[in-house]
C-alpha positions as CSV (number, residue, x, y, z in Angstrom):
1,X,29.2,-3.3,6.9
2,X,29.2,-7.0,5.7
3,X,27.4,-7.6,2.2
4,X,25.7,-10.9,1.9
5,X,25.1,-12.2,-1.8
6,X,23.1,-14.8,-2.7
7,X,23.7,-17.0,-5.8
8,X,20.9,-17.2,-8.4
9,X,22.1,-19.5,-10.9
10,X,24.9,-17.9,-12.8
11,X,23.9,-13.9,-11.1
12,X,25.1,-12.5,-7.4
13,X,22.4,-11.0,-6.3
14,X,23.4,-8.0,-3.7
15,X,21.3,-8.4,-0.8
16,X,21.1,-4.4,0.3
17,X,19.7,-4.3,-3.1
18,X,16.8,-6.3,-2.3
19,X,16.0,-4.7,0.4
20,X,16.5,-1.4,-1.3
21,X,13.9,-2.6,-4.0
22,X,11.6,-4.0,-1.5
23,X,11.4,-0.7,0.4
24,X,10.9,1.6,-2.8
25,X,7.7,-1.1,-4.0
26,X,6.3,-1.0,-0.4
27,X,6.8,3.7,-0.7
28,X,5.0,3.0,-3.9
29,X,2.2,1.0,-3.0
30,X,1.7,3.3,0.3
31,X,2.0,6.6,-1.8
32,X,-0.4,5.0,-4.8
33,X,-2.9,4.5,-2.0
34,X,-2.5,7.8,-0.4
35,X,-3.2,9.8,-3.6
36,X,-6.0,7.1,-4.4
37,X,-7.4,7.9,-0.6
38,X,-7.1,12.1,-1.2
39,X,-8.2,11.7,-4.8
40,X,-11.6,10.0,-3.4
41,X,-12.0,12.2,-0.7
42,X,-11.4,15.4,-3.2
43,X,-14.1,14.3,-5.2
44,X,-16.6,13.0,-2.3
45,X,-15.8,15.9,0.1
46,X,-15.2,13.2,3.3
47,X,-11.9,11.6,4.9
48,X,-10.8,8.5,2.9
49,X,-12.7,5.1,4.9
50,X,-14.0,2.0,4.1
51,X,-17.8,2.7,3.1
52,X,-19.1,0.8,0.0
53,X,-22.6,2.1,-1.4
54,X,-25.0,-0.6,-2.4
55,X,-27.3,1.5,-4.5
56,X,-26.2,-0.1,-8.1
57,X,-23.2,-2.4,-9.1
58,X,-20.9,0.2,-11.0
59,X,-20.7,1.9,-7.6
60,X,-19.9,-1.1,-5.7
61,X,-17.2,-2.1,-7.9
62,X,-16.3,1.3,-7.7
63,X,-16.2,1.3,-3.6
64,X,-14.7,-1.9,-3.7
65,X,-11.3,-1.1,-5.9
66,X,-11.2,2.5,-3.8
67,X,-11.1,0.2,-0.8
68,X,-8.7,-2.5,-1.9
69,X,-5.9,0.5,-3.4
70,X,-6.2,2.7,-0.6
71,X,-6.9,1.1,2.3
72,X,-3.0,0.6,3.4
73,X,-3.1,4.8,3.9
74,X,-6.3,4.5,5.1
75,X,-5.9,1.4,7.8
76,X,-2.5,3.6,8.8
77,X,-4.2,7.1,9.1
78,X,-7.4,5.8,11.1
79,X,-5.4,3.5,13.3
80,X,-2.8,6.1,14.3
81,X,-6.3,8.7,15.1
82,X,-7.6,5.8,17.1
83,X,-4.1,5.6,19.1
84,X,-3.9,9.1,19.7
85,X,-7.7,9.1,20.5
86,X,-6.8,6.3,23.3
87,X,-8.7,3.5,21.3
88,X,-6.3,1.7,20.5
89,X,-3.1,-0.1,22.6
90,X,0.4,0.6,21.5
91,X,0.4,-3.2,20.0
92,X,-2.5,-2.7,18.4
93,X,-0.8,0.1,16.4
94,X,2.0,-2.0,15.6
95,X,-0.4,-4.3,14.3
96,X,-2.5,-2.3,11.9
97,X,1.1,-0.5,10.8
98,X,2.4,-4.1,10.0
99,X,-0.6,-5.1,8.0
100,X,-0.5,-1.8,6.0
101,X,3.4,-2.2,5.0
102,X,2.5,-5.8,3.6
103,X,-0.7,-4.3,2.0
104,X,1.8,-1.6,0.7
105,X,3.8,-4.4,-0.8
106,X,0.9,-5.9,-2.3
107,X,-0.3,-2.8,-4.0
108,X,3.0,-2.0,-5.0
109,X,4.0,-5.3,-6.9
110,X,0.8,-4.1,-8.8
111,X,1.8,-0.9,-9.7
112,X,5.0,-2.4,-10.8
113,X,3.5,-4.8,-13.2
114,X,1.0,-2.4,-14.3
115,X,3.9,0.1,-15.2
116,X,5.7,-2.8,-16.9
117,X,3.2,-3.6,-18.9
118,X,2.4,-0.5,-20.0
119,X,5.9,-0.2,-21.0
120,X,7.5,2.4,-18.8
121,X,9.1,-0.5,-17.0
122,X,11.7,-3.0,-18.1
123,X,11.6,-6.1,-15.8
């Protein structure tokens, strides 16, 4: 196995180790989502999806920040029912598996910083 390094002013950076950390932040960001997605649908009694109530503005804000930290579990869970249910295309699978790993990134580089700056991360 051949280990590339790239030079960061005076540091070697191992590359595997970027990769390494950019795998556990995208697990992180997909299993934040997931317990934000079963954690909503715990207290609700319903399957995590993207509904947003318009009855007063706490519980739109509310909707909307249940939407943006789980929807990478839930755009993977309801796109791999649709696939099994026929309604979606092998690509179209891909697709919505793609977008939820970046969205799992996302969330991830979020939880990192939030850990940081709470202090139970050094950076």
């Amino acid at each position: 196995m051949i280990l590339t390094f790239a030079k960061h002013g005076k540091y070697k950076v191992n590359s595997v180790s970027q990769m390494a950390m950019i795998l556990f932040i995208s697990a992180l960001g997909f299993v934040g989502s997931a317990l934000v997605a079963y954690s909503g649908g715990l207290l609700t009694g319903s399957n995590g999806s993207y509904q947003l109530s318009f009855h007063s503005l706490p519980s739109v804000v509310l909707g909307f920040l249940i939407c943006m930290f789980a929807g990478p579990f839930i755009t993977a869970e309801q796109g791999l029912a649709y696939w099994r249910e026929g309604f979606f295309s092998s690509k179209a699978l891909s697709f919505a598996v793609c977008v939820s790993l970046v969205w799992s990134f996302c969330s991830g580089i979020m939880i990192v910083q939030f850990l940081a700056y709470m202090g139970f991360l050094t950076v």
